[in-house]
Backbone as JSON Lines, residues from 0, in Angstrom:
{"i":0,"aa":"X","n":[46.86,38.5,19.51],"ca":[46.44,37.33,18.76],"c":[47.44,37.06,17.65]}
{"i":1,"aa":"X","n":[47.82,35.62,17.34],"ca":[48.94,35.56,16.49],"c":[47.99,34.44,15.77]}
{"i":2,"aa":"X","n":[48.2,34.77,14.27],"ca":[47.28,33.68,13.26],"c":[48.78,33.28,12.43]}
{"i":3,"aa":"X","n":[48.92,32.19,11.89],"ca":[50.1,31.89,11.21],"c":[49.42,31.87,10.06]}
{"i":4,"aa":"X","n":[50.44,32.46,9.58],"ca":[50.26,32.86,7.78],"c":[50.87,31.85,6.53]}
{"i":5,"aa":"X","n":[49.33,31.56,5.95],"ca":[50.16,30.28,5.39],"c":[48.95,30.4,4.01]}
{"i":6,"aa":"X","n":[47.82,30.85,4.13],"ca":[47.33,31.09,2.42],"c":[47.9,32.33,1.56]}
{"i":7,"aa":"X","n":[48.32,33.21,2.26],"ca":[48.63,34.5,1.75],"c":[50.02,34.57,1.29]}
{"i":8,"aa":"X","n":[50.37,35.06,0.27],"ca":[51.58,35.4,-0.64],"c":[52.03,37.2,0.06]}
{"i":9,"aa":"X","n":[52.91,37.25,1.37],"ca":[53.38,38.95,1.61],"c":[53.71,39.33,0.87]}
{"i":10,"aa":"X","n":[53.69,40.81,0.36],"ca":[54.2,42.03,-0.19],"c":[55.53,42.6,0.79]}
{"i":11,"aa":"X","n":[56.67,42.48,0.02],"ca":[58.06,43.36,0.76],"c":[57.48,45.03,1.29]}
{"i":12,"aa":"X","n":[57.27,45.31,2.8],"ca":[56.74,46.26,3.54],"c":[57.24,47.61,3.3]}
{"i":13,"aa":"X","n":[58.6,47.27,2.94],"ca":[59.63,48.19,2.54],"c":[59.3,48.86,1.45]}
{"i":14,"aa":"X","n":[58.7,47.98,0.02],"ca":[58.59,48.68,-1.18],"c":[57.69,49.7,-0.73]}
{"i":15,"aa":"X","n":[56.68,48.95,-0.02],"ca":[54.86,49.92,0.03],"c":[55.34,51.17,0.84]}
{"i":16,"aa":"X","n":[56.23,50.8,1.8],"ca":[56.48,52.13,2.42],"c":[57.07,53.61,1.64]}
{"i":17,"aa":"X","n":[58.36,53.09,0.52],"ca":[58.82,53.87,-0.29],"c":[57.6,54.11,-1.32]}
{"i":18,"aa":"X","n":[56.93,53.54,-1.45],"ca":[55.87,53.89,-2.96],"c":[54.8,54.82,-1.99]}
{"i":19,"aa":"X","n":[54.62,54.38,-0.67],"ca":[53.43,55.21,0.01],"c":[53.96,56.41,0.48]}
{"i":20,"aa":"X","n":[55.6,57.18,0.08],"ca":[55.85,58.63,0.5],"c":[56.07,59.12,-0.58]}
{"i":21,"aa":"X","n":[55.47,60.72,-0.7],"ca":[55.2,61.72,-1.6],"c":[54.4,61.19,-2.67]}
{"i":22,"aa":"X","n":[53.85,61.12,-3.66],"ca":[52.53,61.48,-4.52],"c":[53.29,60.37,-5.7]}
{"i":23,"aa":"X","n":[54.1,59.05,-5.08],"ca":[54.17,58.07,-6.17],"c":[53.2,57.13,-5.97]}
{"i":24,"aa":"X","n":[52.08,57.22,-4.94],"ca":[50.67,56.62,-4.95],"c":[49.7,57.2,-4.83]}
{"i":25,"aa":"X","n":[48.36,56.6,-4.97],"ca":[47.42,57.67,-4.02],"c":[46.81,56.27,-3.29]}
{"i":26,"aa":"X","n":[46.52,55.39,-3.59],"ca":[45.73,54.48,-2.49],"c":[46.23,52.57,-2.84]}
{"i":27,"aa":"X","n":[46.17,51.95,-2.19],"ca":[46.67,50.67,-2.09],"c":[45.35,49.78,-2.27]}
{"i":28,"aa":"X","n":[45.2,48.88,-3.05],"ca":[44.08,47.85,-3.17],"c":[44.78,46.6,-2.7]}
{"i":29,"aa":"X","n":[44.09,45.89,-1.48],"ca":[44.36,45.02,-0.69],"c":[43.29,43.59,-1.52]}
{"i":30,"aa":"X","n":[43.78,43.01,-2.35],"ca":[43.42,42.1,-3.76],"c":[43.34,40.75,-2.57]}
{"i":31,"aa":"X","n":[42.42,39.9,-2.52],"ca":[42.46,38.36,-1.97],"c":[41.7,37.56,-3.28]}
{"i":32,"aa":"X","n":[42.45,36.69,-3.96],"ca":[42.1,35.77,-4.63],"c":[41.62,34.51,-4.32]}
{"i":33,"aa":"X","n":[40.88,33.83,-4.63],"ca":[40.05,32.65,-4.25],"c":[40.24,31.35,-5.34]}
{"i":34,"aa":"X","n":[40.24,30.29,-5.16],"ca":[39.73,29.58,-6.51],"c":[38.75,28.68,-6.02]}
{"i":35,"aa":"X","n":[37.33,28.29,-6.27],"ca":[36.71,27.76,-5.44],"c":[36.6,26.28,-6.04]}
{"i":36,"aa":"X","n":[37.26,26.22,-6.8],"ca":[36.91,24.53,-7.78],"c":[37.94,23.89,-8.14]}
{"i":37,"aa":"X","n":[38.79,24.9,-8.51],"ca":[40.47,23.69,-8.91],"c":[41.26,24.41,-8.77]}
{"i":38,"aa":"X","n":[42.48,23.76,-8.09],"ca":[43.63,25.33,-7.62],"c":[44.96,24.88,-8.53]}
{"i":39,"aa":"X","n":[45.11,25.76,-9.64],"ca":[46.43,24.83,-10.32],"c":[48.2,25.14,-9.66]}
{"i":40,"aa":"X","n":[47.96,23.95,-9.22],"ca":[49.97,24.09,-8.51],"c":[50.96,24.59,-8.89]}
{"i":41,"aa":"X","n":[50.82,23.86,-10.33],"ca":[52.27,24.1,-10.7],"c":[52.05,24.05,-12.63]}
{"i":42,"aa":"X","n":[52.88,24.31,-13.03],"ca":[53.1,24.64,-14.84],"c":[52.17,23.33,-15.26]}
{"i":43,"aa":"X","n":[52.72,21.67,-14.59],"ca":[52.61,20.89,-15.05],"c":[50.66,21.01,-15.53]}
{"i":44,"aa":"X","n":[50.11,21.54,-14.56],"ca":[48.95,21.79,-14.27],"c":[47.8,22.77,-15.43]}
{"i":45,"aa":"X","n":[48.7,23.83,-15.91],"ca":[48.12,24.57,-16.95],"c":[48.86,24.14,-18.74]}
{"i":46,"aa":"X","n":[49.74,23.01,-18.5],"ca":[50.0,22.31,-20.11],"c":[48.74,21.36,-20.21]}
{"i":47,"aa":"X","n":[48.31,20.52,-18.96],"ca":[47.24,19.78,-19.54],"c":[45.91,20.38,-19.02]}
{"i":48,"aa":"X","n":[46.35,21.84,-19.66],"ca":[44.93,22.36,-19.39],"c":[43.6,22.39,-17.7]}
{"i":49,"aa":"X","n":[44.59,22.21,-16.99],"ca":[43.74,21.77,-15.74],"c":[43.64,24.06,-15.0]}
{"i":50,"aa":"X","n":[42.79,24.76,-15.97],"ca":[42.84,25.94,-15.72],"c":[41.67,26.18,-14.39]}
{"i":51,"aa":"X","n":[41.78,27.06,-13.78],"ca":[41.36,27.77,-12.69],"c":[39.72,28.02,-13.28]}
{"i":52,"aa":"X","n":[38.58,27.15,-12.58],"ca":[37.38,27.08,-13.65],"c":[36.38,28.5,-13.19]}
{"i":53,"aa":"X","n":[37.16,28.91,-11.68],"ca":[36.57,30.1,-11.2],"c":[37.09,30.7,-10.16]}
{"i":54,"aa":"X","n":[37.33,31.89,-10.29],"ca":[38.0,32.68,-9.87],"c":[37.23,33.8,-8.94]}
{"i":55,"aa":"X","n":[37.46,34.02,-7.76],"ca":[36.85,35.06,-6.81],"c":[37.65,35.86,-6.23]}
{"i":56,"aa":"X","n":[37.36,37.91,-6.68],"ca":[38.14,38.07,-5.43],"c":[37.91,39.23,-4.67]}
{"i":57,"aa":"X","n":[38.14,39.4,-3.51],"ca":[37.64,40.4,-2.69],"c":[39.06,41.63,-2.52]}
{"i":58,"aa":"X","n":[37.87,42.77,-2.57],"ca":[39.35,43.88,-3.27],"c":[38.57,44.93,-1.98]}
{"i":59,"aa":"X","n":[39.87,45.8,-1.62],"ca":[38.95,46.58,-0.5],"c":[40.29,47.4,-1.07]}
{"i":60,"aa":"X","n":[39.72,48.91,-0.59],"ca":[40.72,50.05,-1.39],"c":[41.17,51.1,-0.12]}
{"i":61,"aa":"X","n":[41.86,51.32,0.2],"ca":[42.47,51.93,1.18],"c":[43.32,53.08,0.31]}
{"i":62,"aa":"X","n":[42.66,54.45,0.63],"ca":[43.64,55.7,0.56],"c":[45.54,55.7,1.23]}
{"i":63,"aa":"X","n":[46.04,56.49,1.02],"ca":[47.4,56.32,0.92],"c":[47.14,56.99,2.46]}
{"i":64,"aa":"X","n":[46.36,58.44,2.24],"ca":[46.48,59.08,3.56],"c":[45.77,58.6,4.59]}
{"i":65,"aa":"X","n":[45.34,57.4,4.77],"ca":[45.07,56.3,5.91],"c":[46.23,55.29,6.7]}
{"i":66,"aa":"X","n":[47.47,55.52,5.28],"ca":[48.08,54.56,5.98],"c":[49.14,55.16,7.18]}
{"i":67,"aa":"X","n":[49.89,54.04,7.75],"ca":[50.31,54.79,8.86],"c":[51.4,55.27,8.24]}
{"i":68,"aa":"X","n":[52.16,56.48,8.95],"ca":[53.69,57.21,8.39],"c":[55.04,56.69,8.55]}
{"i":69,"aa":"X","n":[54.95,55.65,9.4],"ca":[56.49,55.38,9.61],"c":[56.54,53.73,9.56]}
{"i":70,"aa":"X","n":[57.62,53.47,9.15],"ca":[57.57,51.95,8.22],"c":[57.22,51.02,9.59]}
{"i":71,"aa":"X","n":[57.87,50.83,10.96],"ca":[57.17,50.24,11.85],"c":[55.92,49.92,11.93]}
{"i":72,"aa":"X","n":[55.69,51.04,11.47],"ca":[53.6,51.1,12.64],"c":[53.07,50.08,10.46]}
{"i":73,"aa":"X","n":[53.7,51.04,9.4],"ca":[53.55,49.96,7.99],"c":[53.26,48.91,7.89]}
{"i":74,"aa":"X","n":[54.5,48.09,9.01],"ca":[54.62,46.78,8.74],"c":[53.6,46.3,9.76]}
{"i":75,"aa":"X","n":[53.51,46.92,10.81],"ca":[52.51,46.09,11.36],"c":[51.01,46.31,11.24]}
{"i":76,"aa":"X","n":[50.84,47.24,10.35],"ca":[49.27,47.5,9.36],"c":[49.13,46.35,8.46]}
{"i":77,"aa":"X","n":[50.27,46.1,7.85],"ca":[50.73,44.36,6.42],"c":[50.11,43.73,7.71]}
{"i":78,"aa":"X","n":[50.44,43.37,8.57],"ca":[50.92,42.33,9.18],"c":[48.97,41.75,9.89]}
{"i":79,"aa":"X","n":[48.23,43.18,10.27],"ca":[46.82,43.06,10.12],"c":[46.48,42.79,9.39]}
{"i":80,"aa":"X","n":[47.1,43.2,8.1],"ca":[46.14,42.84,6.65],"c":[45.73,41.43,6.16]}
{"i":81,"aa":"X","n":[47.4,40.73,6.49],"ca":[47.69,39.67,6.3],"c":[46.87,38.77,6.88]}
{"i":82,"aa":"X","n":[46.43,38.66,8.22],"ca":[45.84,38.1,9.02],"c":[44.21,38.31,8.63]}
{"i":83,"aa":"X","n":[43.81,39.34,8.3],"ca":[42.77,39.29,7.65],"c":[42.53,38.55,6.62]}
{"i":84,"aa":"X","n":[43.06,38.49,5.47],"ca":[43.25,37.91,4.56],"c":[43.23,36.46,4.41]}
{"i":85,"aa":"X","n":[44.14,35.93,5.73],"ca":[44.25,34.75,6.07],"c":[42.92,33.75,6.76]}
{"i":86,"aa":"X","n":[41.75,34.79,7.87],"ca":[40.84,34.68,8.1],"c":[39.85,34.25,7.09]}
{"i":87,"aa":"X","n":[39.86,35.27,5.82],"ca":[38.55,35.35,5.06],"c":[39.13,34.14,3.92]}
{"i":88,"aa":"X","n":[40.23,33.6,4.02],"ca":[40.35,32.4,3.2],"c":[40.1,31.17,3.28]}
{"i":89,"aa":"X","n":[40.68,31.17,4.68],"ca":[40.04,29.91,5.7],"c":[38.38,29.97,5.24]}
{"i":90,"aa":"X","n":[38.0,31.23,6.29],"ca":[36.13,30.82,5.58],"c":[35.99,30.54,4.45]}
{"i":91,"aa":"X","n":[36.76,30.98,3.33],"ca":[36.25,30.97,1.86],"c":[36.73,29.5,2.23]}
{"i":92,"aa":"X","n":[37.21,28.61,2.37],"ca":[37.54,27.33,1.91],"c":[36.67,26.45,2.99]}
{"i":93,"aa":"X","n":[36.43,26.92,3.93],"ca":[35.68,25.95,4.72],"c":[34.09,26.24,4.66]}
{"i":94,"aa":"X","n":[33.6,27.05,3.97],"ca":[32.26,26.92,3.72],"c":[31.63,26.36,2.55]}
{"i":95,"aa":"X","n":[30.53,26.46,2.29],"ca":[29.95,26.29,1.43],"c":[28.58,26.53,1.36]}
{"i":96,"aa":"X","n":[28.37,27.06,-0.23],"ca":[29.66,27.1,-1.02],"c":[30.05,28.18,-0.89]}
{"i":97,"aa":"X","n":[31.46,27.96,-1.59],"ca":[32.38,29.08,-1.13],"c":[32.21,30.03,-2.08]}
{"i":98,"aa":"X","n":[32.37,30.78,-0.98],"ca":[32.21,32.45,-1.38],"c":[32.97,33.27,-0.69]}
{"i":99,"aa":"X","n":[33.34,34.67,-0.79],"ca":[33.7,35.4,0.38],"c":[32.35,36.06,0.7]}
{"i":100,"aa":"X","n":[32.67,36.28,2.14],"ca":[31.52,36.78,2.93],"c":[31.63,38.59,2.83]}
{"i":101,"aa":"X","n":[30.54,38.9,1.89],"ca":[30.91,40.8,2.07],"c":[29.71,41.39,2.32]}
{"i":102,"aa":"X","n":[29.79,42.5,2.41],"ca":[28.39,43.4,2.56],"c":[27.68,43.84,1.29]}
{"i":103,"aa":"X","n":[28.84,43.99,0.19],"ca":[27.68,44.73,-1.03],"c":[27.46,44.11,-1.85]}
{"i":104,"aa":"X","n":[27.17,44.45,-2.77],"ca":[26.57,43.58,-3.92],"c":[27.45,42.79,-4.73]}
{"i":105,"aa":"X","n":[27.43,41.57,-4.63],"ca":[28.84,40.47,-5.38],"c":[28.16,41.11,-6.81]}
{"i":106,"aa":"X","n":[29.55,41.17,-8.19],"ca":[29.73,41.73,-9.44],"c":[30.36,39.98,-9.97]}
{"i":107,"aa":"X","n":[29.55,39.78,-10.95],"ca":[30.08,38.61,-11.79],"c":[30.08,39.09,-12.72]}
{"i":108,"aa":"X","n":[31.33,39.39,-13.42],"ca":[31.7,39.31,-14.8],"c":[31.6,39.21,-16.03]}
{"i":109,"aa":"X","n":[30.71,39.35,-17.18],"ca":[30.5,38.16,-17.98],"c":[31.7,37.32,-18.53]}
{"i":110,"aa":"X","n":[31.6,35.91,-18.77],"ca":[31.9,35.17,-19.31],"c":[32.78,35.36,-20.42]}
{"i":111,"aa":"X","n":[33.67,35.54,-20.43],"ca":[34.51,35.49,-21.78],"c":[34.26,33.79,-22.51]}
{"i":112,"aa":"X","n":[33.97,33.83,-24.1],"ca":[33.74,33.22,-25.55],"c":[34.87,31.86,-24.46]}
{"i":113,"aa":"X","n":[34.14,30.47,-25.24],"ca":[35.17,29.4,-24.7],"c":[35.87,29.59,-26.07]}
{"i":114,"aa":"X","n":[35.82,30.09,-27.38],"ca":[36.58,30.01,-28.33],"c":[37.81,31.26,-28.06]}
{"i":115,"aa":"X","n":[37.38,31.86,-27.61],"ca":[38.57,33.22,-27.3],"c":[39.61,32.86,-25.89]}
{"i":116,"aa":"X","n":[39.06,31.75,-25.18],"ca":[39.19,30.78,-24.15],"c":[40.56,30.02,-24.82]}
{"i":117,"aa":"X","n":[40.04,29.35,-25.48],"ca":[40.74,28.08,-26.11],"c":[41.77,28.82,-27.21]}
{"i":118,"aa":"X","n":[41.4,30.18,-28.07],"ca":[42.86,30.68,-28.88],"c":[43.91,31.67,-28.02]}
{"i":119,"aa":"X","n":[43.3,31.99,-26.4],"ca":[44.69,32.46,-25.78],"c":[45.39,31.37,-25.05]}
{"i":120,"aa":"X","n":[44.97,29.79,-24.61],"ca":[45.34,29.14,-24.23],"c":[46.44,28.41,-25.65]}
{"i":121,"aa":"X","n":[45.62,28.54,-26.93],"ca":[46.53,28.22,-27.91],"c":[47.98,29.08,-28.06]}
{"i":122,"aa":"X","n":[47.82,30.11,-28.0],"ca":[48.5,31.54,-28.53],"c":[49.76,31.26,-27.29]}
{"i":123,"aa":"X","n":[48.96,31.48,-25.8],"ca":[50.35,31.1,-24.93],"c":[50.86,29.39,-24.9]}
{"i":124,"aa":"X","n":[50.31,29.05,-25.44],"ca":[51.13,27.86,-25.66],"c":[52.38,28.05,-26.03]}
{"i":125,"aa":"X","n":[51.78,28.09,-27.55],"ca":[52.76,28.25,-28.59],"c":[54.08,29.49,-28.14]}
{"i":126,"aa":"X","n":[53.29,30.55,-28.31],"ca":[54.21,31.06,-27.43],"c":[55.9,30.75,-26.77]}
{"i":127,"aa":"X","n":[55.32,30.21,-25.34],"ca":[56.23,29.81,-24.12],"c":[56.91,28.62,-25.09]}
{"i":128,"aa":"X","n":[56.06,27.7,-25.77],"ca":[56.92,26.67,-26.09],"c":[58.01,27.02,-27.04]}
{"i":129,"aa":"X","n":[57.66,27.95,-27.5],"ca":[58.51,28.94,-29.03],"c":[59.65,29.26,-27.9]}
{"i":130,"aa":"X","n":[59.43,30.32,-27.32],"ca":[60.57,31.0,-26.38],"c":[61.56,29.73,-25.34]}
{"i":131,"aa":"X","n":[61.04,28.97,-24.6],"ca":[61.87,27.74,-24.11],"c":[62.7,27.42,-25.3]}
{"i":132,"aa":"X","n":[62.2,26.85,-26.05],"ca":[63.15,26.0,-26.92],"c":[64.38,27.29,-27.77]}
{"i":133,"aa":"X","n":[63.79,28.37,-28.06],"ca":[64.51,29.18,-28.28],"c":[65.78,29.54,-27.65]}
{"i":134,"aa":"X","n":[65.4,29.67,-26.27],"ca":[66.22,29.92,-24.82],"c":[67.65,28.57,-25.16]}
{"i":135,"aa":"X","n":[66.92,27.28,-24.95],"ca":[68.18,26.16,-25.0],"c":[68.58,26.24,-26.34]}
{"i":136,"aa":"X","n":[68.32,26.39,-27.66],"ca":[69.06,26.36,-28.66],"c":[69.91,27.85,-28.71]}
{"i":137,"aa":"X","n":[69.79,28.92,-28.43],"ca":[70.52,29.93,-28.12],"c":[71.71,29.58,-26.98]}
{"i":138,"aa":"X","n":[71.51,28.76,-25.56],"ca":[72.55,28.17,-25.17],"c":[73.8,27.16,-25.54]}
{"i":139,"aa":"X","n":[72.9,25.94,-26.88],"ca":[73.86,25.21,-27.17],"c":[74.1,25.57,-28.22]}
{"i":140,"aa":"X","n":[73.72,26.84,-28.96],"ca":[74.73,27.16,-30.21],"c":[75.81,27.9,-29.95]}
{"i":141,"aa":"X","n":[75.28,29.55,-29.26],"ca":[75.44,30.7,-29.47],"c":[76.32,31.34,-28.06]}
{"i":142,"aa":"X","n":[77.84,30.99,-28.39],"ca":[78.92,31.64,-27.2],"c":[78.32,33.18,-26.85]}
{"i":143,"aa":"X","n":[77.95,33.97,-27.65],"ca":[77.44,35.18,-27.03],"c":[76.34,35.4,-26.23]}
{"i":144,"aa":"X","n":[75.18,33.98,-26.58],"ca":[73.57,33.98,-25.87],"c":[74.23,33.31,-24.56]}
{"i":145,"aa":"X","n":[75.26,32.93,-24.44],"ca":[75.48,32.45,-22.89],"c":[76.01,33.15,-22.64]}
{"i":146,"aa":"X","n":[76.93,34.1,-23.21],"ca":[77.62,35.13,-22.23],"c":[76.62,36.17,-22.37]}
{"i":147,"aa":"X","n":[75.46,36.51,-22.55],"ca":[74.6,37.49,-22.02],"c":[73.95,37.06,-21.41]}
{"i":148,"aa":"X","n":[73.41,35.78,-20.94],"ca":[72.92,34.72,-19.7],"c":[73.57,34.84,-18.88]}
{"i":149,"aa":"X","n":[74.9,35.07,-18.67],"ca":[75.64,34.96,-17.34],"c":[75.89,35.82,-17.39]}
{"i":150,"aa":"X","n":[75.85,37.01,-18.22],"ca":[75.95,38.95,-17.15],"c":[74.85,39.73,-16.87]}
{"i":151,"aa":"X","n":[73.34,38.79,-17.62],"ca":[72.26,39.2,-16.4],"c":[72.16,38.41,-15.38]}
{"i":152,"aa":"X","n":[72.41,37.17,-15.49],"ca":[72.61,36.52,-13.73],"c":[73.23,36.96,-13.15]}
{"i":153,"aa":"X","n":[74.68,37.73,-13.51],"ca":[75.53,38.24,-12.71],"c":[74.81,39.39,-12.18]}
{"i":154,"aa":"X","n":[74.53,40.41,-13.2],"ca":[74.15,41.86,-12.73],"c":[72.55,41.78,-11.99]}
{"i":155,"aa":"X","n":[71.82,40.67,-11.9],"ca":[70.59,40.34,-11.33],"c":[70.96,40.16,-9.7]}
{"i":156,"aa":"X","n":[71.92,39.36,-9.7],"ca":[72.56,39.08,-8.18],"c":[73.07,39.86,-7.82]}
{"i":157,"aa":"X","n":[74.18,40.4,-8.31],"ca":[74.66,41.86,-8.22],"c":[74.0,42.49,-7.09]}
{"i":158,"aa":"X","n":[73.02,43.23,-7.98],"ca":[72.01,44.37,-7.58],"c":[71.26,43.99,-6.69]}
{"i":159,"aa":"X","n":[70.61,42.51,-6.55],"ca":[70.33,42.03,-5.06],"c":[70.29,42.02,-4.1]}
{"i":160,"aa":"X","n":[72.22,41.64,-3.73],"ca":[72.85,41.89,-2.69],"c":[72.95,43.47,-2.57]}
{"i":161,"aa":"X","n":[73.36,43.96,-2.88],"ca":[73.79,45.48,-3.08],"c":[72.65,46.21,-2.7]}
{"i":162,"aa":"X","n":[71.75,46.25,-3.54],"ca":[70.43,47.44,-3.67],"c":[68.91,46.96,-2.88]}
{"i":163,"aa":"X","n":[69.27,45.24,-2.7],"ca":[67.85,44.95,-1.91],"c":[67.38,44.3,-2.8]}
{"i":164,"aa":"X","n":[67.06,44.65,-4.43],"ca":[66.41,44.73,-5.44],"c":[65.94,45.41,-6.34]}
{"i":165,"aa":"X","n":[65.86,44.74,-7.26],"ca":[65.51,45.95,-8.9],"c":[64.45,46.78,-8.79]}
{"i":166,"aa":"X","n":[63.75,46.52,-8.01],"ca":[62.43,47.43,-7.66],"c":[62.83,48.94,-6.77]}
{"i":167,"aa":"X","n":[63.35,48.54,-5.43],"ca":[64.25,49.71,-4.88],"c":[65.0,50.53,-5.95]}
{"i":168,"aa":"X","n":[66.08,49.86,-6.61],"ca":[66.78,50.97,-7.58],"c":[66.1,51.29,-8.37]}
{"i":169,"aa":"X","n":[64.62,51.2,-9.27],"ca":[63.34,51.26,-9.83],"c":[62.69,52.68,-9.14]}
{"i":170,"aa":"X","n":[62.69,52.45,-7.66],"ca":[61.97,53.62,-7.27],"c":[62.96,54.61,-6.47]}
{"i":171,"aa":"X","n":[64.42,54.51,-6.46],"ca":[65.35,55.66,-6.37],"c":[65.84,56.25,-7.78]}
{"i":172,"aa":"X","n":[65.78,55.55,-8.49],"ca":[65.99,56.3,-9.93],"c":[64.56,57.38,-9.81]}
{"i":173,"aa":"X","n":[63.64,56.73,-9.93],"ca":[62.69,57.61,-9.98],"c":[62.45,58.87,-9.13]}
{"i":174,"aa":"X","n":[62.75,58.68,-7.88],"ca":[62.87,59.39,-6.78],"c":[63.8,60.6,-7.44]}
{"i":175,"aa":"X","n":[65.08,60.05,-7.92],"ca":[66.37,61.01,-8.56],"c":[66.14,61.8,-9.65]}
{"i":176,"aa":"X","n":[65.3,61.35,-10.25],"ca":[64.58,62.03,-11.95],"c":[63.9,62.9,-11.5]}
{"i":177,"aa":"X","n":[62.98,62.49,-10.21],"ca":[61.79,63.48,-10.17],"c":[62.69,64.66,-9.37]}
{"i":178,"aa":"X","n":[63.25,64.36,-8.58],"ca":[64.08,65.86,-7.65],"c":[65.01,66.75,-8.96]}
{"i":179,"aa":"X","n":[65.24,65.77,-9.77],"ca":[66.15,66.35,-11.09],"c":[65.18,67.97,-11.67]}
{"i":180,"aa":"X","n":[63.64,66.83,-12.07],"ca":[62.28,67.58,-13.18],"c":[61.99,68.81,-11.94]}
{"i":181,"aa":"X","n":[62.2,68.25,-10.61],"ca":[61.91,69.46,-9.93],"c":[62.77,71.02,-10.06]}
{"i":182,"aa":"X","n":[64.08,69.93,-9.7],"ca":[65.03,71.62,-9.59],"c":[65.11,72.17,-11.0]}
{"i":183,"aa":"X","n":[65.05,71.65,-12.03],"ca":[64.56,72.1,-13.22],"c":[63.84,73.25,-13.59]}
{"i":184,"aa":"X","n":[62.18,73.33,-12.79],"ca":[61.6,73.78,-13.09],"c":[61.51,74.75,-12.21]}
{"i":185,"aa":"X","n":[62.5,74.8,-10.65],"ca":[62.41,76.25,-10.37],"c":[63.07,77.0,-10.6]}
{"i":186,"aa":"X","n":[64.75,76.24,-10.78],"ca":[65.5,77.33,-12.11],"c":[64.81,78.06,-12.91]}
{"i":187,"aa":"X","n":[63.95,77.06,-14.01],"ca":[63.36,77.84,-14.84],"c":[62.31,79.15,-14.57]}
{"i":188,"aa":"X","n":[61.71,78.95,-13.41],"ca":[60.95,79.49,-12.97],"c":[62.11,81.12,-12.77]}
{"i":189,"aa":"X","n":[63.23,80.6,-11.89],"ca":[63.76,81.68,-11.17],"c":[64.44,82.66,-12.87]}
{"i":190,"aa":"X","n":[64.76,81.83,-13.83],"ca":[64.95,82.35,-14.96],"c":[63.89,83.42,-15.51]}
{"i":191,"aa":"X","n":[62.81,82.71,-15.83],"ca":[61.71,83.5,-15.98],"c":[61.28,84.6,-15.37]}
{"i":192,"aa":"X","n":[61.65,84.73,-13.78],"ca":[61.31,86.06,-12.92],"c":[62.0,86.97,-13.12]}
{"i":193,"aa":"X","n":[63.56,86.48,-13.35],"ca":[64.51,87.37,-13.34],"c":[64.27,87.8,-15.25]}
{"i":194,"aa":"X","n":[64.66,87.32,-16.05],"ca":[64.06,88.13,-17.41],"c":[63.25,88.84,-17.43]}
{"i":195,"aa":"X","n":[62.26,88.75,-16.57],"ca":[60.87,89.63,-16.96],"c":[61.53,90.87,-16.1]}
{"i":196,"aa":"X","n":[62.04,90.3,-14.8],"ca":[62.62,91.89,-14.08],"c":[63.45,92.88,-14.68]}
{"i":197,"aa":"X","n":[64.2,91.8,-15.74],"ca":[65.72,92.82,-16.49],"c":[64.34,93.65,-17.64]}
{"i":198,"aa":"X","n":[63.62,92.92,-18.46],"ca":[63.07,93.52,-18.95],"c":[62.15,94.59,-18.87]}
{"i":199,"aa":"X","n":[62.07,94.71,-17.49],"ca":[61.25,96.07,-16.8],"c":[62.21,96.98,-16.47]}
């Protein structure tokens, strides 16, 4: 069965595979978001306030040691998921009202204050609008704010092409630290055996 995938946003199969070997996970939450009343597109959409009035989402939790071992059989576990995902959105949008369809007990939230509402919608305003304008007046003043604009674009692309992405070299650094903290500690270990032996 082939469903074409077209509500769902994929996850790179590759990362989950490197994050799902040795003990840099323990289980994957498979997150489907809903909006059942207003879906905002684009930026233009959250300046005049046109925010997401409700939000639904169905979370199912999958252990690490469920998933499959080798990035093949990975990708084509995503590739079920996806299709699932894609299923239960369709229903969420073609019923009514919409809901996702589950077995246990739906959890609503309480309500966050419309005043605590209205001062983070203030706060990121101001904010983003602070930092934009910051961004272009740092371009048309400041010969150094553009030449550090164009050696993280450079070194952003860079590492792209090269490494896949900042996330990969993210989790081989880590990979490299941790084999580092390892051999570390059986040196130390082998230090420790051998002192206590000289000392006997």
């Amino acid at each position: 069965m082939f469903i074409l995938i077209e509500q769902c946003v994929c996850v790179k199969v590759q990362i989950l595979f490197f994050l799902s070997i040795g003990e840099n996970l323990d289980a994957v939450h498979d997150i489907t978001v809903a909006y059942p009343k207003n879906i905002p597109q684009t930026e233009r959409h959250l300046i005049l306030g046109q925010f997401p009035r409700e939000i639904h989402f169905h979370v199912r939790r999958y252990p690490v040691s469920s998933l499959p071992s080798s990035s093949s059989e990975l990708e084509s576990w995503c590739r079920e998921r996806w299709a699932e995902k894609e299923i239960r959105l369709r229903d969420f949008y073609s019923g009514q009202p919409r809901a996702f369809d589950r077995d246990g007990v739906t959890r609503v939230p309480p309500c966050k204050s419309e005043l605590r509402v209205a001062l983070i919608k203030a706060a990121s305003l101001l904010y983003w609008s602070s930092f934009i304008a910051f961004c272009f007046t740092g371009l048309w003043l400041w010969s150094s704010f553009r030449f550090y604009v164009l050696v993280v674009a450079l070194v952003y692309t860079v590492q792209q092409k090269l490494a896949g992405g900042l996330e990969l070299l993210e989790l081989a650094c880590h990979g490299y630290w941790k084999s580092m903290c390892e051999q570390e500690k059986v040196s130390d270990t082998k230090m420790q055996s051998g002192t206590s032996l000289f000392s006997l």
